[in-house]
N, CA, C and O atoms as a DFTB+ gen file, in Angstrom:
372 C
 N C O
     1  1      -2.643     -73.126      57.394
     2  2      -4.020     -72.978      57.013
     3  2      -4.345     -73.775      55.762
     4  3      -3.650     -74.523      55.074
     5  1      -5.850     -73.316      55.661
     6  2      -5.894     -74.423      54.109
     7  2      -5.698     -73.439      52.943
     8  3      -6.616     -73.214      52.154
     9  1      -4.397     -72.811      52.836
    10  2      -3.790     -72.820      51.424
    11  2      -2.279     -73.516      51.352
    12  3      -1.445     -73.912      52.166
    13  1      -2.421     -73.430      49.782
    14  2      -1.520     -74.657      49.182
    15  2      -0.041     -74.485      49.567
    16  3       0.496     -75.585      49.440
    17  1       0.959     -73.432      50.042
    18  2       1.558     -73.169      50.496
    19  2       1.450     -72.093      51.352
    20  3       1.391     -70.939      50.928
    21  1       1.410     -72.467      52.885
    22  2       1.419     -71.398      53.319
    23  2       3.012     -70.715      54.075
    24  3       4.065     -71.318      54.278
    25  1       2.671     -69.311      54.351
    26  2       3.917     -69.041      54.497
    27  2       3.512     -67.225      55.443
    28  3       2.420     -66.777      55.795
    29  1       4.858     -66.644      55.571
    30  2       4.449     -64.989      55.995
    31  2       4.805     -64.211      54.700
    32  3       5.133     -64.578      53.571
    33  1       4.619     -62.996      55.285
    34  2       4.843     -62.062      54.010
    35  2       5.226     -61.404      54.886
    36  3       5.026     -61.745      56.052
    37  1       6.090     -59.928      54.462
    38  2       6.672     -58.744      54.907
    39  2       5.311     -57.680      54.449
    40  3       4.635     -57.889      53.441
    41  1       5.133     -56.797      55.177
    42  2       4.207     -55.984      55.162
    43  2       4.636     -54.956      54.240
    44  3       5.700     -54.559      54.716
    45  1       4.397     -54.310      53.190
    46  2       4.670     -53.238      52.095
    47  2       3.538     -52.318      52.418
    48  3       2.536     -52.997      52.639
    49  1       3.372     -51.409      52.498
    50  2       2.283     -50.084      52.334
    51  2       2.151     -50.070      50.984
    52  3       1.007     -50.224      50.556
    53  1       3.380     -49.866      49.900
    54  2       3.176     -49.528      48.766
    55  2       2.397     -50.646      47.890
    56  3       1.950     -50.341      46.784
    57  1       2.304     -51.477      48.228
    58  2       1.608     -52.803      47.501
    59  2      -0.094     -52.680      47.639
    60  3      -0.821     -53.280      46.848
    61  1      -0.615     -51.864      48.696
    62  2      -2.016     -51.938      49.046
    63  2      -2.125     -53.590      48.475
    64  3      -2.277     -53.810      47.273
    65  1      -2.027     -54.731      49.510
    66  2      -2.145     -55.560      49.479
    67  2      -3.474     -56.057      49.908
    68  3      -4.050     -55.314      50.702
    69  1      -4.120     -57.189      49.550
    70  2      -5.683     -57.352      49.793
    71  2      -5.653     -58.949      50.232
    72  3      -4.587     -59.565      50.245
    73  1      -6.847     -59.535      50.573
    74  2      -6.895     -60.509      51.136
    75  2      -6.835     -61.338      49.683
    76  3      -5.676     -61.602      49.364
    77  1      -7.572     -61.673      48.997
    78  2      -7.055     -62.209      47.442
    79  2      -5.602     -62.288      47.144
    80  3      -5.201     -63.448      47.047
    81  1      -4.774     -61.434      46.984
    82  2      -3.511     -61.193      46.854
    83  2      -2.466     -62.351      48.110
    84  3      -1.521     -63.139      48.085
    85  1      -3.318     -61.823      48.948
    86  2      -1.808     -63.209      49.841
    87  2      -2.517     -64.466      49.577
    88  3      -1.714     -65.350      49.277
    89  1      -3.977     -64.936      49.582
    90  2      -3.935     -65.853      49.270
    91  2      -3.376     -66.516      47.723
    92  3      -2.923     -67.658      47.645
    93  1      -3.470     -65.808      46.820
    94  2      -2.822     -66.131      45.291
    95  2      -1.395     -66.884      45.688
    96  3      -0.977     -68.035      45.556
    97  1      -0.572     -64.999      46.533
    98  2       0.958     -65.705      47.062
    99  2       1.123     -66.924      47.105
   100  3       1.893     -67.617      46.441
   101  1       0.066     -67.344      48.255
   102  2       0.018     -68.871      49.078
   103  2      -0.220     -69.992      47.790
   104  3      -0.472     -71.161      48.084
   105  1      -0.147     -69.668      46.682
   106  2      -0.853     -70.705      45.945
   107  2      -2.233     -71.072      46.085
   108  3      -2.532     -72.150      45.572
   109  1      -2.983     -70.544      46.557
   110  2      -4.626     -70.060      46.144
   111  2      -5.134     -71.204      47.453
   112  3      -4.345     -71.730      48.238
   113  1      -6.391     -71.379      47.443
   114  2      -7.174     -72.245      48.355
   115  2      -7.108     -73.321      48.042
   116  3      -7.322     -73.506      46.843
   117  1      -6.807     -74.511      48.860
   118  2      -6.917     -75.856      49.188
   119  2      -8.352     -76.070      49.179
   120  3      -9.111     -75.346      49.823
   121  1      -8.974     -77.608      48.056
   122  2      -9.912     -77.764      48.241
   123  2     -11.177     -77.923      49.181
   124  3     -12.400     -77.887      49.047
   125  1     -10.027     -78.168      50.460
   126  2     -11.061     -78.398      51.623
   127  2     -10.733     -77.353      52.639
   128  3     -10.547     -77.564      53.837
   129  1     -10.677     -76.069      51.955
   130  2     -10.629     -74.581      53.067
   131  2     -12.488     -74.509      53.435
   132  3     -13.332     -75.166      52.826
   133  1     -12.705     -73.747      54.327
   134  2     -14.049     -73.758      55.019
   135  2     -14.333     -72.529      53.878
   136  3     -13.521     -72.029      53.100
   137  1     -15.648     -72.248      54.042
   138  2     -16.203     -71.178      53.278
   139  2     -15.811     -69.487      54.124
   140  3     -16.202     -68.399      53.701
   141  1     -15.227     -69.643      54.979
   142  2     -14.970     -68.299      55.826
   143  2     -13.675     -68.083      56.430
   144  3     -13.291     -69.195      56.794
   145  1     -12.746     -67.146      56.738
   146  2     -11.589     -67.061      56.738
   147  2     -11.785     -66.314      58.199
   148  3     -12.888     -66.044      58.675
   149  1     -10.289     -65.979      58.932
   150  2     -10.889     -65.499      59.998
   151  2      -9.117     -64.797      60.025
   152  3      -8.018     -65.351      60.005
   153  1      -9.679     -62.883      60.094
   154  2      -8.603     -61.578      60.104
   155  2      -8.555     -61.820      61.567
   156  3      -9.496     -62.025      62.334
   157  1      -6.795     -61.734      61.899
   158  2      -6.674     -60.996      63.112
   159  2      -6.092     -59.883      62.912
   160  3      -5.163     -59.895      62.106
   161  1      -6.431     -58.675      63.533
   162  2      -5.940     -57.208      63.299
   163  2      -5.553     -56.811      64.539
   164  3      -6.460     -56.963      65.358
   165  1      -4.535     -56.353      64.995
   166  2      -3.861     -55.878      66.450
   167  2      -5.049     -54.420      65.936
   168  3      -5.558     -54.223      64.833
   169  1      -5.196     -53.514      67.367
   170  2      -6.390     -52.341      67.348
   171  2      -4.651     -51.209      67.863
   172  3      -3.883     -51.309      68.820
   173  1      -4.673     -50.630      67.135
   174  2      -4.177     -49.574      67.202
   175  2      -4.022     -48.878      68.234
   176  3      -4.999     -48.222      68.597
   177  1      -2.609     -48.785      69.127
   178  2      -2.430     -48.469      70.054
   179  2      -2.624     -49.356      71.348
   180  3      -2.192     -49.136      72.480
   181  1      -3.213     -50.177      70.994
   182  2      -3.654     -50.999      72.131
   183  2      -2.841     -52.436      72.297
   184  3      -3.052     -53.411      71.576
   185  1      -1.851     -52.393      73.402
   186  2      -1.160     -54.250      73.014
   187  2      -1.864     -55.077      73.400
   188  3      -2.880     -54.991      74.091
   189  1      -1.167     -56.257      72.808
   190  2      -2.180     -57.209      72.628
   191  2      -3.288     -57.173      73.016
   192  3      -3.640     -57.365      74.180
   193  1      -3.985     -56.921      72.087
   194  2      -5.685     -56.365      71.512
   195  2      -5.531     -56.527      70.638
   196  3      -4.487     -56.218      70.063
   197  1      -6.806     -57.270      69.952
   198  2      -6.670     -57.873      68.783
   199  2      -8.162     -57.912      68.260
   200  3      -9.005     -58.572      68.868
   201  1      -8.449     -57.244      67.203
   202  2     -10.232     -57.770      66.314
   203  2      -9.866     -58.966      65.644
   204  3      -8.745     -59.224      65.203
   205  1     -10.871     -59.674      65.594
   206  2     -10.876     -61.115      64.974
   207  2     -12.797     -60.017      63.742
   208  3     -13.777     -59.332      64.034
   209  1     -12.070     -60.689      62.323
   210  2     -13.052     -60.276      61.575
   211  2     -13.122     -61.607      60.250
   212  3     -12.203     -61.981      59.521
   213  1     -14.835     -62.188      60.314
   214  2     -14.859     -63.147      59.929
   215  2     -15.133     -62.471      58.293
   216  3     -15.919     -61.643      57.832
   217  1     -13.878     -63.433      57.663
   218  2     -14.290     -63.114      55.745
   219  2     -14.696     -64.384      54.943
   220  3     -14.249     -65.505      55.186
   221  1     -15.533     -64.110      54.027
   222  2     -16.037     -64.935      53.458
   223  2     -15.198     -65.504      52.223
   224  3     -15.609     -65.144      51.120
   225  1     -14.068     -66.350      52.251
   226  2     -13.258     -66.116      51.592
   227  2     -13.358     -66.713      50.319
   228  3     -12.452     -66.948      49.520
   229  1     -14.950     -66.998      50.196
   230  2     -15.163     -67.813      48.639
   231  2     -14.993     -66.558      47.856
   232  3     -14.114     -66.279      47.040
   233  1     -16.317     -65.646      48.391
   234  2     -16.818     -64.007      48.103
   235  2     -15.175     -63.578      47.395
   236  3     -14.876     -63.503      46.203
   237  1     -14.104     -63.291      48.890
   238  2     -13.043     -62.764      48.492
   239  2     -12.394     -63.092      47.225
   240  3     -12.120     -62.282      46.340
   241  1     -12.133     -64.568      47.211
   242  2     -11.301     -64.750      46.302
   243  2     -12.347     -64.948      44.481
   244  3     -11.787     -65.307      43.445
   245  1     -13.485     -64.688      44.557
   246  2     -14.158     -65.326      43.330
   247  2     -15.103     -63.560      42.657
   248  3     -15.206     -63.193      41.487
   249  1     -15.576     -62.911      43.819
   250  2     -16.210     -61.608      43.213
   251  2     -15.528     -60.412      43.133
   252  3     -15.145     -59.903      44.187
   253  1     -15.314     -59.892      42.128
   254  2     -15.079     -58.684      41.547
   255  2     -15.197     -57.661      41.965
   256  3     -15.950     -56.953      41.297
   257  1     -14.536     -56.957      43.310
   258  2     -15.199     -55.866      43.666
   259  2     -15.794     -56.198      45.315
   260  3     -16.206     -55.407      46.164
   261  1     -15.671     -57.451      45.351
   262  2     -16.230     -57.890      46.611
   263  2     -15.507     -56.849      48.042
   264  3     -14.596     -56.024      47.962
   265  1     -16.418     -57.329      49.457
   266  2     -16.278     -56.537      50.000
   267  2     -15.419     -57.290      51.220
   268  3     -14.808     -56.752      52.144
   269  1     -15.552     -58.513      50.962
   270  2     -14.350     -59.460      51.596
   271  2     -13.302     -59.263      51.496
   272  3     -12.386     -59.542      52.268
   273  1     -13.284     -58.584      50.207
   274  2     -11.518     -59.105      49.787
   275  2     -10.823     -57.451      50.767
   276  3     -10.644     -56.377      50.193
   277  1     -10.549     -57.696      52.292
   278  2     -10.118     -56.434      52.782
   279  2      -8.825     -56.309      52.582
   280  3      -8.161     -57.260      52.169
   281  1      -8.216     -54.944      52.886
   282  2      -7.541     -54.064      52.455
   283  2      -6.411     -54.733      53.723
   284  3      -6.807     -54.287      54.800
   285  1      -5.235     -55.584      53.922
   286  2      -4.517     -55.682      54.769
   287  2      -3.598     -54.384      55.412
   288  3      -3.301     -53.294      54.921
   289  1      -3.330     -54.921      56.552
   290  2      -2.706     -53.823      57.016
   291  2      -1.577     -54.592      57.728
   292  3      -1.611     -55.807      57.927
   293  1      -0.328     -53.570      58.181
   294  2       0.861     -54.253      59.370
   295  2      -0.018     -55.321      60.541
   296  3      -1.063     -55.057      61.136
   297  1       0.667     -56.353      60.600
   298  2       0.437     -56.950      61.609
   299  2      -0.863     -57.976      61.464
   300  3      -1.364     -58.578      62.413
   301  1      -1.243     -58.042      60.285
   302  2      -2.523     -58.813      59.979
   303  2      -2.218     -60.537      59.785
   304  3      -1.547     -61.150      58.955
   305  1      -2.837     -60.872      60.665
   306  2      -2.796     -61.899      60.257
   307  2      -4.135     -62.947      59.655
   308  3      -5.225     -62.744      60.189
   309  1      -4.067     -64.002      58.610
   310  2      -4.995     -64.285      57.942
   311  2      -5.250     -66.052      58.470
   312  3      -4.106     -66.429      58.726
   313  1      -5.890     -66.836      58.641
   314  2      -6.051     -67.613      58.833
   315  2      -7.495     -68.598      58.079
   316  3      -8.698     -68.550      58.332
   317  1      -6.789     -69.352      57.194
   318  2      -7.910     -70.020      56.467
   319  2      -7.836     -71.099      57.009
   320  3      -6.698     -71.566      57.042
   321  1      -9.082     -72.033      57.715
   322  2      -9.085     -73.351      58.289
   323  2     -10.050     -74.182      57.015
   324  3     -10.974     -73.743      56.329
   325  1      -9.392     -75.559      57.042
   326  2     -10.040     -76.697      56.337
   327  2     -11.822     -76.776      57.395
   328  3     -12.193     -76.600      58.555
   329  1     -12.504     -77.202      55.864
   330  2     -13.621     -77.586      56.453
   331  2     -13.495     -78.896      57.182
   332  3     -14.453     -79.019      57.946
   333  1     -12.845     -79.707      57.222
   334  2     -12.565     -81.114      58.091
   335  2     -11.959     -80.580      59.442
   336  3     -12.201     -81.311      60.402
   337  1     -11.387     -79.708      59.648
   338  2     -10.615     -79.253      60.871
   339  2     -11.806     -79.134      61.745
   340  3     -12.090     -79.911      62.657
   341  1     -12.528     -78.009      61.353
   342  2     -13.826     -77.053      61.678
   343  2     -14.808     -78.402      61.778
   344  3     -14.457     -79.232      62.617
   345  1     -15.542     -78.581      61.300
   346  2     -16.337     -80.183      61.756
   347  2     -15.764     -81.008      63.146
   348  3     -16.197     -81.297      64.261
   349  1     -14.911     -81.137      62.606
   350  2     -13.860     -82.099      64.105
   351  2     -13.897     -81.214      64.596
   352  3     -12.956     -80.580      64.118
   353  1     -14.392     -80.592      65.344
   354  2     -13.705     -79.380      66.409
   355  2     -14.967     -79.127      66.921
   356  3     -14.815     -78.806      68.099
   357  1     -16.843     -79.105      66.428
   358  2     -17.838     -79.040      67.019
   359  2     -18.561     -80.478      66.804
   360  3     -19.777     -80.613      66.674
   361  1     -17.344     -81.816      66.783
   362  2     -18.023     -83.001      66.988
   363  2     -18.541     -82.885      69.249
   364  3     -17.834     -82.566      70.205
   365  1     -19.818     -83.266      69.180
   366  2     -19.896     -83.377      70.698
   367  2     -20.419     -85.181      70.750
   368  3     -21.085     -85.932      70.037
   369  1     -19.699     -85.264      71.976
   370  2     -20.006     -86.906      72.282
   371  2     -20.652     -87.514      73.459
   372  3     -20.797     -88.735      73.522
């Protein structure tokens, strides 16, 4: 994704880990991350089932209290795409 190292993490409960927090891990946002991040969350009980929840990950990583910055859970996965990726991808010809 577009942070500066990316990588996994092991899931801790005791850490109440947040979306801010793994990105820091990662060495924070790459200049050309898109303005929105995109959660996948497996739904509880259900296999493969999956919510996709779009975060605003400027919000996350820059406001105080923000409501982006969500609360991770097991199995989350985070995905920040470059704004150049995202452009190339709704070029039509």
């Amino acid at each position: 994704g577009a942070v500066k190292n990316p990588n996994k993490f092991d899931y801790d409960a005791d850490k109440n880990m947040r979306i801010k927090d793994i990105v820091t891990y990662c060495g924070g946002l790459r200049p050309e991350a898109w303005m929105y991040a995109y959660l996948f969350r497996k739904k509880p009980g259900i296999n493969n089932e999956v919510n996709v929840v779009r975060v605003n990950i400027v919000d996350a990583m820059t406001k105080v209290g923000s409501d982006q910055n969500l609360a991770l859970e097991a199995f989350d996965s985070l995905v920040v795409v470059s704004e150049g990726d995202f452009t190339e991808a709704m070029q039509i010809e």
